[in-house]
N, C-alpha and C positions, 0 to 999 in steps of 0.2 A: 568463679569466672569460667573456668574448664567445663564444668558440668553446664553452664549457658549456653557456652557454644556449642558444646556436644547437643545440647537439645534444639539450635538452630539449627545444626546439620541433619538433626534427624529431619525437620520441614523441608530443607531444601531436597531431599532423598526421598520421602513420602510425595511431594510436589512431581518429583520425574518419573518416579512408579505411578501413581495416578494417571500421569501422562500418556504412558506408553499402555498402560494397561488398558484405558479407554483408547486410544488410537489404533491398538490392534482388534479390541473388538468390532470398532465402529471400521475398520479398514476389511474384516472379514464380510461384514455386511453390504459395504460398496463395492467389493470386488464379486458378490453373486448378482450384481446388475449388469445385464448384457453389456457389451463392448460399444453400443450404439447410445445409450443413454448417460455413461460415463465420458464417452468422446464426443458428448453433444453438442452443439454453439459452438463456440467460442477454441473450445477444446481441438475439434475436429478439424479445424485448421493449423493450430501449432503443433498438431501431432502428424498431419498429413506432410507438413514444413520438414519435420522432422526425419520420419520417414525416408524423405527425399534426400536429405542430409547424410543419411546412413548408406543410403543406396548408391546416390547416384555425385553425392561430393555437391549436389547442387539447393539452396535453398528456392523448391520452386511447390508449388500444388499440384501439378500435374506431372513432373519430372520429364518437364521438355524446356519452359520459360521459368525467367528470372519471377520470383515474384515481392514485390516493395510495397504490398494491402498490409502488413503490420510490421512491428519490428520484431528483428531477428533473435532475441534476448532468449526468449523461453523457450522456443524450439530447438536454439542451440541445446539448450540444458536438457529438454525432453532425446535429443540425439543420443548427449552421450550416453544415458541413459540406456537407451535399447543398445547404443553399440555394445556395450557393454551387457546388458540382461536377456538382449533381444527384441525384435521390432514389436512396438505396440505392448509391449509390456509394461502397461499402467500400474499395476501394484508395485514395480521397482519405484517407480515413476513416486508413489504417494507413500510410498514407506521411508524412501531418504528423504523425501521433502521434509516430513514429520521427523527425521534425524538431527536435520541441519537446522530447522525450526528451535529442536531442544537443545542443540549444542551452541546456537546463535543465541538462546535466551540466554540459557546459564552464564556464558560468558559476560553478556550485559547485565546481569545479575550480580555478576562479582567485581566487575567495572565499578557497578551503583553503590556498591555495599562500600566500597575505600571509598571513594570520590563523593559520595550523597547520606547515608544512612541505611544501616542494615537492616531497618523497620521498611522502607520506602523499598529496598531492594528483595525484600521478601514479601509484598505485595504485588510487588508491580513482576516478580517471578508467577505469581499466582494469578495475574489478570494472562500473562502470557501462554501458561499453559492450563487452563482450565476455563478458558472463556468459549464457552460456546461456540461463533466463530471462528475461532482459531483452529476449529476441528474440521468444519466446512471450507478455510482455507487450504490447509494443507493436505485434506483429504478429498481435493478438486484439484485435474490438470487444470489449472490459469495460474495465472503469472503472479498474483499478488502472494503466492507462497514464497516465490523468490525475491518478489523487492523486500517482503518485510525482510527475511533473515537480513539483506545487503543491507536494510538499515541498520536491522542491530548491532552488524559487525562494526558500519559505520560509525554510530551514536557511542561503541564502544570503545573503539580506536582514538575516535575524536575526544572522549573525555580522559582517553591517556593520555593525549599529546598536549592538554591541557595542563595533567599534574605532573608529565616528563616531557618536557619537548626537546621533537627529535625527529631527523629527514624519515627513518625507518616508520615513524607511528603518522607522519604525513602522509608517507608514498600508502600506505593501507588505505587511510582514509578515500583516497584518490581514485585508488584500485577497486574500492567499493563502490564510488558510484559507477565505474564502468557495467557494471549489469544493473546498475537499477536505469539508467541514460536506455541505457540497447535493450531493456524491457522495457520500462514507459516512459516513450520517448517527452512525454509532458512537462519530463523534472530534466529535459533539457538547460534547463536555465538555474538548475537547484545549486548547480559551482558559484554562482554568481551570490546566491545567496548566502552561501557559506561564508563565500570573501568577508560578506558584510557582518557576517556572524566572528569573524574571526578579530575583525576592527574592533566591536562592539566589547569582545572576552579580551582584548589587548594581547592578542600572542604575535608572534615574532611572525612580519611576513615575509621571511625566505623559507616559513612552511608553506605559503601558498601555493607557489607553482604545481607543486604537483598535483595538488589537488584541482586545480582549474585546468592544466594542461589535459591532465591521463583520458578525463572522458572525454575531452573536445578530440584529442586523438582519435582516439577507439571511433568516434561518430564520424570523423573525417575519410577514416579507414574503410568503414564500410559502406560510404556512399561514395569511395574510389573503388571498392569491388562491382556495387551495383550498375557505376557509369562503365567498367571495362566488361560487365557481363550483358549488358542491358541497353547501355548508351545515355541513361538518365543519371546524375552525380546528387541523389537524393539517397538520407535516411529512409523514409517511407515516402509512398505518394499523397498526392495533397486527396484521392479523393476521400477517404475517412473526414478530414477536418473539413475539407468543404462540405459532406453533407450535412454534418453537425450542425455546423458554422450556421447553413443555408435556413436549417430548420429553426434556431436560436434566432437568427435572423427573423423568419417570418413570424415566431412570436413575435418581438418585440413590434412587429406591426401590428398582426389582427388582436393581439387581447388587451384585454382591460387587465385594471389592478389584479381582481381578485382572480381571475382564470390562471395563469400559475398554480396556485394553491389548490384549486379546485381540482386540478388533473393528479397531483398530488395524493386528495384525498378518495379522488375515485380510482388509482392503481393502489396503495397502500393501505388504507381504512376499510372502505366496501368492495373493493375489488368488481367494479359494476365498470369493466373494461367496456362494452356496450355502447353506456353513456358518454363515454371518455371523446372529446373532439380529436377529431384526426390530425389534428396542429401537434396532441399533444405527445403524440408515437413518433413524428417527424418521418422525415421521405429523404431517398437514397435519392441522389442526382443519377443522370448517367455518366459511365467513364469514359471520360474526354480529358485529355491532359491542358487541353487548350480552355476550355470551358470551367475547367475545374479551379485553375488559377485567376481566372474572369469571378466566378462565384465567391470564390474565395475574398477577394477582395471587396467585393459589393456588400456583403455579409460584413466584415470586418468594419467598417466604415457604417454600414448601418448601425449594427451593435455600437460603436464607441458612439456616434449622435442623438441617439434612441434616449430619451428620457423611462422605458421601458427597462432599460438593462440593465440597473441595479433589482427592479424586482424581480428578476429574472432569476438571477444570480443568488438573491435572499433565497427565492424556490429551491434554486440547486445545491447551497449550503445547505438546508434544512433537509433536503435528499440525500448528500451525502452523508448525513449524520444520525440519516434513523437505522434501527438497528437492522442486519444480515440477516433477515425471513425469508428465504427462498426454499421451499420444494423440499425441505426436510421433515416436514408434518409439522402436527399442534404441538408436541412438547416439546421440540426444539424451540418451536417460533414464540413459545412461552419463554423460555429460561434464555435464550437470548434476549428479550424483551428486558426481563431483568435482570441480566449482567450487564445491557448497556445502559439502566437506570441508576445502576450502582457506580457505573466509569463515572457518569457524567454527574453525579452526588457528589462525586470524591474533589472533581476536578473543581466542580463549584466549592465546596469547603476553603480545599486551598487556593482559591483566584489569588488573592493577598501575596501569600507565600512564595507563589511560582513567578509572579511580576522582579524577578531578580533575573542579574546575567547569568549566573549560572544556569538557569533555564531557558537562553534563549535560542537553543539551539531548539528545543523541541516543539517552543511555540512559533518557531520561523519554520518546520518543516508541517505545522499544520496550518498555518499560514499561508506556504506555497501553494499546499495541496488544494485547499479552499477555494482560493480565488481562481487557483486554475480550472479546475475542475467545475466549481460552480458558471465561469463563463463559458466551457466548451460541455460538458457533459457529467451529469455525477448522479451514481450509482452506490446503496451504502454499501456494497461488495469493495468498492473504489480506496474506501478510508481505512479498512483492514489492511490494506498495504504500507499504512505507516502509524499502525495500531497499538508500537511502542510508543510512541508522545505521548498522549492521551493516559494509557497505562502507568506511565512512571510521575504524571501531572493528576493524577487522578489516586495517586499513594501518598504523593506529598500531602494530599487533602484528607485521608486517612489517619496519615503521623500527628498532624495537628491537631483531630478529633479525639483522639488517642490519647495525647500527652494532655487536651484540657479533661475529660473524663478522667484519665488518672489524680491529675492535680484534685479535680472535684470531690473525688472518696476517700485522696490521703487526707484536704483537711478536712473533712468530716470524722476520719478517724482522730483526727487528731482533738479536736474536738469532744 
């Protein structure tokens, strides 16, 4: 039994050496790309956020106005950051991500191993740190580096308070989703789920409060900063989602059935962007506070009447879930190709398996993710942010295949 585990530990120790070994290499190669191509998109504003944060005490882009175009989550994290390393200091920036990435697994790793199967929790360690994706998450400033760890701690907190319940392993849970809320803002409604997750697993609900209080605080909190900086008592402003909103909207008017699909297969398949209809890139509104709540609404009301907006939605599930090929070249876009053939092998294996309560936490956080996402916007960069479900749903389906293979050769030996 000793020499067993000794030889589990050596997997889980070979697992975080591999880890870190490929993440330094590949972290040496992203840090010889200009400062401009690293802080490109999406980057360039949570770090200019931040910046500002460092400088000037104020979350603003220009370091004169308030600004409420995203939420505050990851620029805070990118702040403390340079506070501490120095401004624009990306490599600090993508070196702890990739820290707290393996110290968030490992502990969901050892959560899984008591509470699930030491088979299931040494797989689903191996989809965590060695999946493709998981390299281009955390060795990219955006935010889905920090929701996932926040899930793991969460997913791992929550399956202690499960086999000890206790205020101290509630209030964690709680505290966890405060930066996955103030990074995307989407899983504003994710407490609400849990309640229902918590009804469903029968635990005691004088754990609930905190976990439905701490982020409805936190989000309360910071649109009482933005109304005394700004004069608006908003988390973010509505124009992001109205233009989403606006553009979902005018699908659901001008296409047919199969035109979702089709835009689909001309950004991901042939990349013949050219042919692509301009419905299907969508268009920014202009910013109007007044206008933007007008759009917002008309959108809203479209989409729920629209006979359109489940196919909509089926496009945007199916988006959300093909695999992270972005701008890392052909042997990345290969080997993620098939590592997320292999997630979604496992997961089908174990459909059966996973249909219990003790899983329903992770089939309710891709649940959430899903429907949300698929009705405002989904991107497969999107579902790497809660890329444990899937992982530890996708092991169980593994364990099974496993144990009947085994079963299969012992009676054949025996035989």
């Amino acid at each position: 039994m000793k020499h067993g585990i000794c030889r589990l530990r050596h997997v889980e120790y070979a697992l975080i050496a591999a880890f870190f070994g490929i993440t330094l290499w590949l972290l040496r190669i992203r840090l010889s790309l200009p400062i401009e191509i690293l802080l490109g998109d999406d980057a360039s504003y949570y770090s200019a956020a931040a910046v500002h944060l460092v400088r000037h005490g104020l979350y603003s882009i220009d370091g004169r106005t308030l600004t409420t175009y995203r939420e505050p989550g990851y620029s805070f994290f990118m702040a403390s950051v340079y506070f501490v390393f120095g401004v624009r200091n990306v490599g600090a920036v993508l070196l702890l991500q990739s820290i707290l990435h393996a110290g968030a697994s490992l502990l969901f790793f050892r959560r899984i191993r008591s509470a699930i199967s030491p088979f299931v929790a040494y797989i689903t360690l191996a989809f965590l740190l060695l999946s493709p994706a998981i390299y281009h998450v955390v060795l990219s400033p955006l935010r889905e580096s920090i929701v996932l760890t926040s899930f793991l701690l969460l997913s791992t907190y929550y399956l202690r308070l499960r086999q000890m319940p206790s205020w101290k392993n509630g209030l964690v849970v709680g505290i966890c989703l405060i930066p996955i809320v103030l990074t995307y803002f989407t899983f504003i409604f994710f407490p609400f789920v849990l309640l229902l997750v918590f009804m469903i697993e029968r635990l005691p609900s004088r754990y609930w409060l905190p976990i439905f209080l701490l982020p409805l605080t936190a989000s309360l909190l910071w649109a009482t900063h933005n109304y005394l900086q700004g004069g608006r008592f908003i988390v973010t402003d509505a124009h992001v989602s109205s233009s989403l909103l606006f553009t979902k909207a005018e699908k659901a008017r001008r296409f047919t059935l199969i035109d979702p699909f089709q835009c689909l297969w001309d950004e991901y398949i042939t990349h013949d962007l050219d042919k692509m209809s301009p419905t299907c890139r969508g268009k920014e509104i202009p910013h109007d506070p007044v206008a933007e709540k007008r759009i917002l609404g008309e959108s809203l009301r479209t989409l729920l009447l629209s006979p359109m907006t489940p196919v909509l939605m089926l496009a945007g599930a199916i988006e959300l879930h093909l695999p992270y090929v972005n701008g890392w070249g052909r042997i990345y876009n290969i080997l993620e190709a098939m590592m997320t053939a292999v997630l979604y092998l496992g997961i089908l294996l174990g459909l059966i398996r996973t249909l219990r309560r003790e899983y329903v936490l992770f089939w309710s956080i891709i649940a959430y993710a899903t429907l949300f996402f698929s009705f405002i916007l989904a991107y497969p960069r999107y579902h790497l942010a809660i890329f444990l479900a899937y992982a530890l749903l996708s092991a169980v389906g593994y364990e099974w295949l496993y144990k009947k293979c085994f079963l299969l050769f012992c009676n054949k030996g025996v035989r």
